[in-house]
Each structure stands twice: as structure tokens, then as C-alpha cells.
N, C-alpha and C positions, 0 to 999 in steps of 0.2 A: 351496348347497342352501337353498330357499325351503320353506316351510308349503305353499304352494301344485302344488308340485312332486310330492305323494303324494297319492294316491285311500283309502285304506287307514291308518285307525289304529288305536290301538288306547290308552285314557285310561288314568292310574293317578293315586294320591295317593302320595308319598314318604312310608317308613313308619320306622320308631324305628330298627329295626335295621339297615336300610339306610343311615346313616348311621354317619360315622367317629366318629373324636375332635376333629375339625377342624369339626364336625358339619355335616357337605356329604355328600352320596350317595359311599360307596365307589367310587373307578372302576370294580373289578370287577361291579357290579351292574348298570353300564351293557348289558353283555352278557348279563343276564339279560333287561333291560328291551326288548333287540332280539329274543330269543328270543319273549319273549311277543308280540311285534308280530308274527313270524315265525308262531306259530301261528296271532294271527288274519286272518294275510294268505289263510292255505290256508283259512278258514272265511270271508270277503270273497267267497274261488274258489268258493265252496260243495261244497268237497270235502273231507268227511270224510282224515284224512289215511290213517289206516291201512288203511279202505275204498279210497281211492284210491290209494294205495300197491300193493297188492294187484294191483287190475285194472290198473295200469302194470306191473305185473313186474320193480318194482327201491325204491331207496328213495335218498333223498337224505342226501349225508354232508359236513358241514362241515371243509372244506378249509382257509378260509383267514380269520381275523377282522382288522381293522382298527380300531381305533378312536383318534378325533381330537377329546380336548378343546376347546372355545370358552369354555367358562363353567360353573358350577356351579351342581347342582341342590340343595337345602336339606328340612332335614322340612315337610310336609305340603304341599307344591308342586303341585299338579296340574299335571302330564306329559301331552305327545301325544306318541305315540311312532307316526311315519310309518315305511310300510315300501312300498317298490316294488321291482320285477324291474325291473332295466337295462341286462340282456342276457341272452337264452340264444344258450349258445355250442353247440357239435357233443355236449361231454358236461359243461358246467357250466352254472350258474347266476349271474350276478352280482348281488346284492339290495344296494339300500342302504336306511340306515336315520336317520330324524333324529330326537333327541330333543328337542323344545319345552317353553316356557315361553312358553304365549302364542304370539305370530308369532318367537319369539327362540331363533335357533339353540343349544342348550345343548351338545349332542353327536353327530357325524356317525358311522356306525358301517358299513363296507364287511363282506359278508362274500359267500365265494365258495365256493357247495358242484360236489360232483359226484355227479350219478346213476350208480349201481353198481350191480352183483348183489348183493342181500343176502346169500348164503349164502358168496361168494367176497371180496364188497368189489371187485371190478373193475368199472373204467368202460365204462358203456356210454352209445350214443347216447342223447339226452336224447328222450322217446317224441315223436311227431308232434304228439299228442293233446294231451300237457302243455305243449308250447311255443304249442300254437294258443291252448290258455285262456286261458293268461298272457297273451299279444300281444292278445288281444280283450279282456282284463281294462283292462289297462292302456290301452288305444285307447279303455274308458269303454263297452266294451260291456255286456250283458246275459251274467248266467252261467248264467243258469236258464233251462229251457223249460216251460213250462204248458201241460198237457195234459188238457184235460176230456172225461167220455166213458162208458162204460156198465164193466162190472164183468170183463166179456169182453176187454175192450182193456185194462183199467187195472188188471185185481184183482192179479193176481199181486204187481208193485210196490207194490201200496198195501197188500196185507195183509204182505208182507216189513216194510215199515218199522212200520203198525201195531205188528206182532207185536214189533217189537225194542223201541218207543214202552209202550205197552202191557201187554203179557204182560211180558218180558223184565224192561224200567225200571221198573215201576211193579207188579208182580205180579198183575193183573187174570188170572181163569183164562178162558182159551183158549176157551171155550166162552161165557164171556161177550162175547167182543169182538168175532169172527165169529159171523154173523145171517143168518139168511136176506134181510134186509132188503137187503142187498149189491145182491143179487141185479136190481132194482127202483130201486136209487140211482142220482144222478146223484153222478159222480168224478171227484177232482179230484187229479192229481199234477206237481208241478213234479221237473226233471230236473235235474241239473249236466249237465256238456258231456261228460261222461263216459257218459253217462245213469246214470247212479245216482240212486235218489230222494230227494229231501230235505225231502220234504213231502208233506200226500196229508190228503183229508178226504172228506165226503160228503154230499149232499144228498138229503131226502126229502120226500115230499107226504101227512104224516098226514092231513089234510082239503084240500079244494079253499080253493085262495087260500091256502095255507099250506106256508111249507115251512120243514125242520127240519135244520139242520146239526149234523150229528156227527162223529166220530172223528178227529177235525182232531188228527196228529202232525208231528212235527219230529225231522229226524233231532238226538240228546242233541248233537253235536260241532259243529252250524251254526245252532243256535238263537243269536236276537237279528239275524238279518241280513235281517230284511223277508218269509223265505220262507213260514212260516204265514200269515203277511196276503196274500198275493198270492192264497194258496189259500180263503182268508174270503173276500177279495173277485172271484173270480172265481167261489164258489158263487151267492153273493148278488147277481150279476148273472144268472146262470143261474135263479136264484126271478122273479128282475125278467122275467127275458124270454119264461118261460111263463106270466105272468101274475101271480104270487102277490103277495099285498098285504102281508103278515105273514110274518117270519123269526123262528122260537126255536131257540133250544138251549140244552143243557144243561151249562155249562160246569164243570172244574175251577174252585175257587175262590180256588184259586193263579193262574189265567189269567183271575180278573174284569175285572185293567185293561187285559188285552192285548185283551177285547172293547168296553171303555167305551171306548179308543181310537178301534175300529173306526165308532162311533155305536149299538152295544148298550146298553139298559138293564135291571137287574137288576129282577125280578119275586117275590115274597114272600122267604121268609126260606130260609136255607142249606138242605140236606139232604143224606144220606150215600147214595152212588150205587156203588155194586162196591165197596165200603167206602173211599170217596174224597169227601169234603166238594164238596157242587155246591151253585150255583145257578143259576134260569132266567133267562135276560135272551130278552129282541125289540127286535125292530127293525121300525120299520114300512117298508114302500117306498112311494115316492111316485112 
């Protein structure tokens, strides 16, 4: 089992309590350490799990764990903990998991579920749907699909996730977040392979040569995996190619750096917007 052998990590620092008396990592923690890889393998998928769970019609149950000491991990170490699917079977899964130090095998960790009926726990075939993801995951494909397009085609999905983004997460009232403005935008939703949304934003044309990106959400359980940027950068091509010279908007100022990333710069000083601290950044196009 090589570093190179997983698409899929997931970073940790070794923490106080995780350690014994011998003061090396518990082995028992190791199985915690593959858990958490294991969640961010299904947010890698860009599937929500329990949304995804859902529209599969079953849930996955850990059958079987292995694990296989090499070395010991220490406080404050910084861990990659790899996680792959290395088989679906008719009604299992095989995942393995490798915990590093660097390129240095510390901990190899086999673990083998089965997809079941939740209400019975009986195995059922593992769906068509979930084994296609994984097998394109792992082959290094694409998990998302981008879809840009008028309010008609894309509202429904983009105001679902808004609304859970939005209303739901962040208590913005319902009437401030849906606008007639919709209506007039240009939209942008990336899909999992499931089609479920996991992203969705919107572009508009206050003035000629200008246009103005808002409502840019993430589903809460798949943030951090590229999906909001994909949706930034495919409005901001869409400003580019009817013309516009100048892109603003008004961001959360908890999300300034995820805009300065993108080549946005910040414009006067802070301000409270739905009762939520903003500020303006643009971007010019060239």
C-alpha cells in the first residue's frame, strides 16, 4: 500500500487524548481515523450521505474491520489518512484505508461494508447508480456536472439548496432570498451523479458591462471540495462572454478568502447585509 495508490484524503494533527501511556496513538483511534476518511470519501463523491442514502433506498453497514499495524503514530504528527473503494461486490463494499506520516506507511485498515434495507438490515444489491460513481471516482473521473441556464431550467434545484443554504443554515427570512430578480438571472448549478445539487449561484446585469454574482450556496455536508468555485468560475465566464468588463458582488465575510482565491478584490469597508457582515470585492475581465 503506497501514498500514491489513494485519490482521496483526508489531513488530521494527532491530539492529547488520542494518545496512550506509551504516548503513541491508541490503536483503537486508528478506526476512528478511517471513519473520518470514510466520511470524507462520500463528500470526494459529492454525495451528501444521508441525501444520498435516501435517493438509493438503503444505507451501508460495516460488516467487517481489519486493521494492520507498521509503525506508530506520536502527538502532533500530521496524518493523511487515504481512503479508496477496491471493490464493489453483488452486495458489499471493500474500502481500504492507509494512515501516513509523510510517504510512510503507519497503518493499513481493510474494512468491508454491506448495503441493506434500513428498516430490516437485509442485504440488498449494491444500487447500479452507487457502484457507477465509485468506479468513475476511482478511474479519476469527474463527480459533478455544471449546468448553466435560465431560472426555468434550474430554479427549482437552485432554490431547494439555496433554501436549505440560506433560510434553513443561516436563518435569512424566505422572502429575503427569493427575488424577483431570479427571474432575469443567469444560473448556475453543478449536480452529483446522482443529480442532486451541490452547488448553485447566480449572475446578473445591474448596468451594461457589469455583472453581479450572488447567492452562490454549497450544500453544508460537501463544502471544501472545489464545488462553489467551479460555480464562481463558470458565472464569471458567462459575465466574460456577453461582454461584461467588471464583476461584483457581495460577499459573506466569512467567504472573503474563498473570493481573493478566486482573483476578487475587496472594495470599501465591511457592512451588515440580512443581518450577516459583507463586503464588496470586483474583479475586472480582461
Amino acid at each position: 500500500m503506497q501514498r500514491q495508490d489513494f485519490r482521496c484524503f483526508h489531513r488530521l494533527r494527532v491530539r492529547w487524548a488520542e494518545v496512550d501511556i506509551q504516548k503513541i496513538v491508541f490503536n483503537a483511534h486508528y478506526l476512528t481515523y478511517a471513519d473520518c476518511a470514510m466520511t470524507e470519501y462520500w463528500r470526494a463523491l459529492a454525495l451528501p450521505y444521508e441525501a444520498s442514502m435516501h435517493a438509493l433506498g438503503g444505507e451501508i453497514y460495516l460488516k467487517k474491520a481489519s486493521v494492520e499495524y507498521h509503525a506508530s503514530a506520536r502527538l502532533d504528527d500530521l496524518l493523511d489518512i487515504g481512503m479508496r473503494c477496491a471493490r464493489v461486490g453483488t452486495t458489499s463494499l471493500l474500502f481500504e484505508c492507509g494512515v501516513f506520516a509523510g510517504d510512510r506507511l503507519l497503518v493499513s485498515v481493510e474494512l468491508v461494508y454491506v448495503f441493506a434495507d434500513p428498516a430490516t438490515q437485509t442485504k440488498r444489491a449494491v444500487p447500479p447508480q452507487l457502484r457507477a460513481v465509485i468506479e468513475h471516482y476511482e478511474a479519476g473521473g469527474e463527480v459533478v456536472e455544471l449546468r448553466v441556464g435560465d431560472w426555468t431550467t434550474l430554479g427549482r434545484d437552485a432554490a431547494r439548496l439555496r433554501t436549505a443554504v440560506f433560510v434553513q443554515e443561516q436563518g435569512i427570512a424566505p422572502e429575503l432570498e427569493l427575488d424577483a430578480l431570479d427571474a432575469t438571472a443567469v444560473h448556475a448549478v453543478a449536480y452529483n451523479r446522482l443529480g442532486l445539487p451541490v452547488s448553485t449561484g447566480r449572475l446578473l446585469q445591474p448596468a451594461p458591462g457589469e455583472g453581479r454574482i450572488g447567492r452562490m450556496a454549497v450544500d453544508r455536508v460537501v463544502r471544501g471540495q472545489r464545488w462553489g468555485r467551479m460555480v464562481l468560475d463558470a458565472l464569471v465566464q458567462a459575465a466574460r462572454a456577453r461582454g461584461d468588463a467588471l464583476v461584483t458582488l457581495h460577499a459573506q465575510s466569512s467567504a472573503e478568502g474563498f473570493y481573493r482565491r478566486a482573483g476578487f478584490e475587496t472594495e470599501g469597508a465591511p457592512y451588515e447585509e440580512a443581518g450577516i457582515a459583507h463586503v464588496t470585492m470586483r474583479k475586472a475581465l480582461p
